[in-house]
N, C-alpha and C positions, 0 to 999 in steps of 0.2 A: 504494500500500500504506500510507504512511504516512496519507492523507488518510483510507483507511477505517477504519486504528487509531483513528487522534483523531476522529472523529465515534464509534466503539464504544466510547470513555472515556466521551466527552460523553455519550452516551443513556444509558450505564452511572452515573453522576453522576446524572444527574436523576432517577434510577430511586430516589436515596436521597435524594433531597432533600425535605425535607416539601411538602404541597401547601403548604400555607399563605405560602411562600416565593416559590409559582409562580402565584398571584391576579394580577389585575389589574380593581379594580372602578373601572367608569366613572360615575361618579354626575351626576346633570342634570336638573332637571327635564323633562315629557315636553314635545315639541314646541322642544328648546334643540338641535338639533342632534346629537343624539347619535348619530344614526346612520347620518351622514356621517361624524363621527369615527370609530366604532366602525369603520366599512369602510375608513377610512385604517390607522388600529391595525392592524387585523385584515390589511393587505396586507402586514405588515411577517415576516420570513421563519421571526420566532420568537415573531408570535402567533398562538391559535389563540381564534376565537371562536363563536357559538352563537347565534341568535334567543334572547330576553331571555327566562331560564330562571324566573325568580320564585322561586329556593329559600331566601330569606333571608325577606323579611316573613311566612313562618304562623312560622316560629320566632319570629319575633319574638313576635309574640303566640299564643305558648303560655300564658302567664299569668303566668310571671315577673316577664317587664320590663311588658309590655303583655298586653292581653286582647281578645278580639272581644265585638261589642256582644250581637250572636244566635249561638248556636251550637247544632249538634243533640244537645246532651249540657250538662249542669249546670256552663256556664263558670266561673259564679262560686266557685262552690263547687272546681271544678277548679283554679281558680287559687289558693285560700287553699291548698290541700294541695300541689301543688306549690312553693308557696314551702317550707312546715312540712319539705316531705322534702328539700328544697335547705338546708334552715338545718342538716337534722340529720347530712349529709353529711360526712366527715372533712375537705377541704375547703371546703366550702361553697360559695358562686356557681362557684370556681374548676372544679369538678368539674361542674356544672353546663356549661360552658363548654366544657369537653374533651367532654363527649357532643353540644355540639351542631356541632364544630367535627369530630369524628369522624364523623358524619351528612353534612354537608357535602364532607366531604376525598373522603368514598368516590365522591359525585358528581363532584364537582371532578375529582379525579384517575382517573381512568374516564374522564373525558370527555377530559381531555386527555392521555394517557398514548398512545392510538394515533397522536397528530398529531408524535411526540416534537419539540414546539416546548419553548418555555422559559417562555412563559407563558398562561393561559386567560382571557381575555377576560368579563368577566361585562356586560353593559349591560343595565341593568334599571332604565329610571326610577324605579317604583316603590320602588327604594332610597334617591332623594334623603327621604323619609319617615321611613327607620328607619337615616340613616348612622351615626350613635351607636352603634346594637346592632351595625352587621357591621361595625365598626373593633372593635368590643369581642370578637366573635368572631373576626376576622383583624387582630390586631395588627401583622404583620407581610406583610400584602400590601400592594401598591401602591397608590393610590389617585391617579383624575383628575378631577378635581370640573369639570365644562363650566357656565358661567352666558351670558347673553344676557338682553337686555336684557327685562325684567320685561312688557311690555305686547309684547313681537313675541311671546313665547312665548304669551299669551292668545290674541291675532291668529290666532295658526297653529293652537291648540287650537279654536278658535272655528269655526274657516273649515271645518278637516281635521274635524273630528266633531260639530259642530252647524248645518253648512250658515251659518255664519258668524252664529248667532244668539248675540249675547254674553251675552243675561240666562240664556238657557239652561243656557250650557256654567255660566255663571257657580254658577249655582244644584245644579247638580250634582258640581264640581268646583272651587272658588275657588282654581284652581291659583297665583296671586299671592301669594295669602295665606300659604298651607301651604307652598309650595315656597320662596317665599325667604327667609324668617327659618329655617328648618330648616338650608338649604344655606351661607348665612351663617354660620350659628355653627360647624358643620362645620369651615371655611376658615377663621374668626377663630380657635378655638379650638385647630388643629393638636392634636390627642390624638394623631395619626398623621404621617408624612410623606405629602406630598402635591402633585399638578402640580396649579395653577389654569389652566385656561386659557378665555380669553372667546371666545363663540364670531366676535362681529364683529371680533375680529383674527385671529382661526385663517382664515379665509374671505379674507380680504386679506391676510395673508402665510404662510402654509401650513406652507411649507415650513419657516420660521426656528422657528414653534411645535412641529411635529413632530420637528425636532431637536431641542429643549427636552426633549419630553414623553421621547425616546427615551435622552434622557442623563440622564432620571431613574430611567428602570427598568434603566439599566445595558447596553442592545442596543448593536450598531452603528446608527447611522444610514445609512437606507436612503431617499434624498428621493425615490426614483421612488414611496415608498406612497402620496404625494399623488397621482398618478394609481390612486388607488381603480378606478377602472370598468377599469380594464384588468388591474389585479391581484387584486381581490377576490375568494375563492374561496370562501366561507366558505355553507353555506348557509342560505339569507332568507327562507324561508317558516316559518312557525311563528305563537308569540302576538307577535310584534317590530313594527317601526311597520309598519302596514298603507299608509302613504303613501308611505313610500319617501323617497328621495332625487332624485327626479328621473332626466331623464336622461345628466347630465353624467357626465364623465371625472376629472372634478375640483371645490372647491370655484369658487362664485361668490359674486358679490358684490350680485345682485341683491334677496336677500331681503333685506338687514339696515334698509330704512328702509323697506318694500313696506305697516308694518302703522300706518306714518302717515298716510298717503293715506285711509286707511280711516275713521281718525278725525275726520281731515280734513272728509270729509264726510258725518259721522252724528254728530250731538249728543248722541243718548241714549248711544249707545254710548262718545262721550267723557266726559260724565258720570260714570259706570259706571267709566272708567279713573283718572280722577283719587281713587276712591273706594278701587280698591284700592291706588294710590300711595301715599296717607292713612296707611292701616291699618298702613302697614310702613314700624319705624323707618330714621331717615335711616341707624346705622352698616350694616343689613342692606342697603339699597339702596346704600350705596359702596359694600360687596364685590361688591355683581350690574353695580359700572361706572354707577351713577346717581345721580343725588338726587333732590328731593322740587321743585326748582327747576329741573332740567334734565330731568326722566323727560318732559315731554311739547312740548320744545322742538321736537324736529322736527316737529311735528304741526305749527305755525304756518309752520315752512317748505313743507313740502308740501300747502300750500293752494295747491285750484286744480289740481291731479295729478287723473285717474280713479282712484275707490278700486279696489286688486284684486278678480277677479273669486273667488269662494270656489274651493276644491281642489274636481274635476272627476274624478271616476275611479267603478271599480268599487266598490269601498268605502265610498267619497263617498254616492253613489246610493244605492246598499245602505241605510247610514245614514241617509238621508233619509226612504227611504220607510217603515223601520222607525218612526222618530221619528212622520211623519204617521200610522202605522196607531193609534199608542202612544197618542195624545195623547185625551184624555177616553173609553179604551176602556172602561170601565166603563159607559157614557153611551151608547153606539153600536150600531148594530144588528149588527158582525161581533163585538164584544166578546164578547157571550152565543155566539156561535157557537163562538170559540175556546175560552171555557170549556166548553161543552161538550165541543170536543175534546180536551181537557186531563182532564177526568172518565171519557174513556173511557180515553186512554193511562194514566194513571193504575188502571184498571183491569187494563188489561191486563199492567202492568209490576207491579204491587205483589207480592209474595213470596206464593206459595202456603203455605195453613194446615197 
């Protein structure tokens, strides 16, 4: 009797506590691990998480803070007037901020309101981009910033989504570039409280990190979350990493030096890494755990290793054969055919007069 009282306090508690109290955003670039973490988090008995929802970057750029390049409607012009009506506001950004943090609470808190855990789990790489605007929107959630070392996360972006061609991925996404000066100043600049944790010592010592992260959001410590694969209940299908984590029980140790071997033995391809090492000053690579002298040290040890072989799955595939359909289709004899098929759906689909 007494145990069912005090958990009818506790839901009853929560019931009045703002969302914004009850966040917990995991921030990382994509390919850093995060979704190992997130499944460790996520096992722990008072959080509740989601395949990675994307509800913070289009606010972002509404036009306020930022703006989109193309839009199906007069961006530019949209964004001068939203500023004009945010200046003319009784308080101004502040009020601004309360509608968009009120947008968010009603997801947020819906989502986690039937789990009644104590916190909602947000992992959405795409936030290492805009952490700036959702600390400015959730001042008071928790925040876990995951880094890994600058050239494994290339490696794994590389491997997992362009069949391991670097100029490619490179060319579409300079994820080195964008991701770690962002996530750095994030972590230098603390505007917020926040756990840092790297990912090649979360992966070799698990457990002592998880206690860390768990004594910073205030839970008990629960070290069985490190076995993820046997408590993670959360469900994984959705827009979240289409590669998974493997199929362990727990972390390993085998990725963290897997994407030297690779450079090891392809020159263009180390080329190309020493280029984005370059670009990103030395204080942004200390916070990712590197320097400009050490970021490609293991490559000279692991000369002479077989380079890994690229990520092998459905996905993989999928991606590959897409990418071969893609390439000069303007140029090619199925090109013309798919625009034609595109002219009829479009036909078919357009709004009757």
């Amino acid at each position: 009797m007494l145990n069912t009282t005090l958990v009818g306090a506790i839901d009853r508690a929560r019931t009045m506590e703002p969302t914004s109290d009850r966040l917990l955003f995991l921030l990382s670039a994509p390919r850093s691990g995060s979704t190992l973490l997130q499944r460790m988090l996520g096992s722990h008995s008072e959080v509740m998480t989601h395949p990675e929802p994307h509800l913070m970057p289009p606010l972002a750029y509404l036009g306020y803070y930022d703006r989109v390049e193309r839009a199906p409607y007069d961006h530019i012009n949209g964004a001068e007037a939203i500023r004009g009506f945010v200046d003319a506001l009784p308080r101004g950004e502040e009020d601004y901020l309360d509608a968009l943090r009120a947008y968010a609470d009603v997801l947020y808190g819906r989502m986690l309101a039937p789990s009644g855990k104590r916190y909602f789990l947000d992992k959405t790489p795409a936030y290492g981009l805009v952490a700036d605007f959702v600390a400015r929107v959730y001042p008071r959630a928790k925040y876990v910033v995951l880094t890994r070392h600058p050239l494994a996360v290339f490696s794994s972006y590389a491997s997992s989504f362009f069949g391991g061609d670097w100029e490619a991925a490179h060319r579409y996404n300079p994820v080195v570039e964008r991701y770690v000066p962002a996530l750095a100043r994030f972590v230098r600049e603390r505007r917020v409280p926040l756990a840092h944790v790297q990912y090649e010592e979360l992966v070799r010592e698990p457990e002592r990190h998880l206690e860390r992260v768990f004594a910073y959001l205030g839970v008990e410590h629960e070290p069985e979350a490190v076995t993820y694969g046997r408590r993670f209940e959360a469900k994984t299908d959705g827009p979240g990493d289409p590669i998974g984590v493997g199929k362990h029980d727990r972390p390993v140790t085998g990725s963290i030096e897997k994407w030297a071997a690779e450079l090891a033995s392809d020159a263009r391809k180390l080329a190309l890494a020493r280029q984005m090492i370059d670009r990103v000053a030395p204080e942004d690579l200390a916070i990712w755990g590197t320097t400009h002298d050490t970021a490609l040290a293991p490559v000279e040890a692991a000369g002479g290793k077989p380079p890994p072989q690229p990520v092998l799955n459905r996905y993989t595939l999928q991606r590959k054969v897409m990418l071969a359909l893609r390439k000069d289709i303007h140029h090619r004899p199925h090109g013309k055919l798919v625009e034609r098929i595109k002219y009829y759906c479009d036909v078919l689909l357009r709004d009757q007069l």
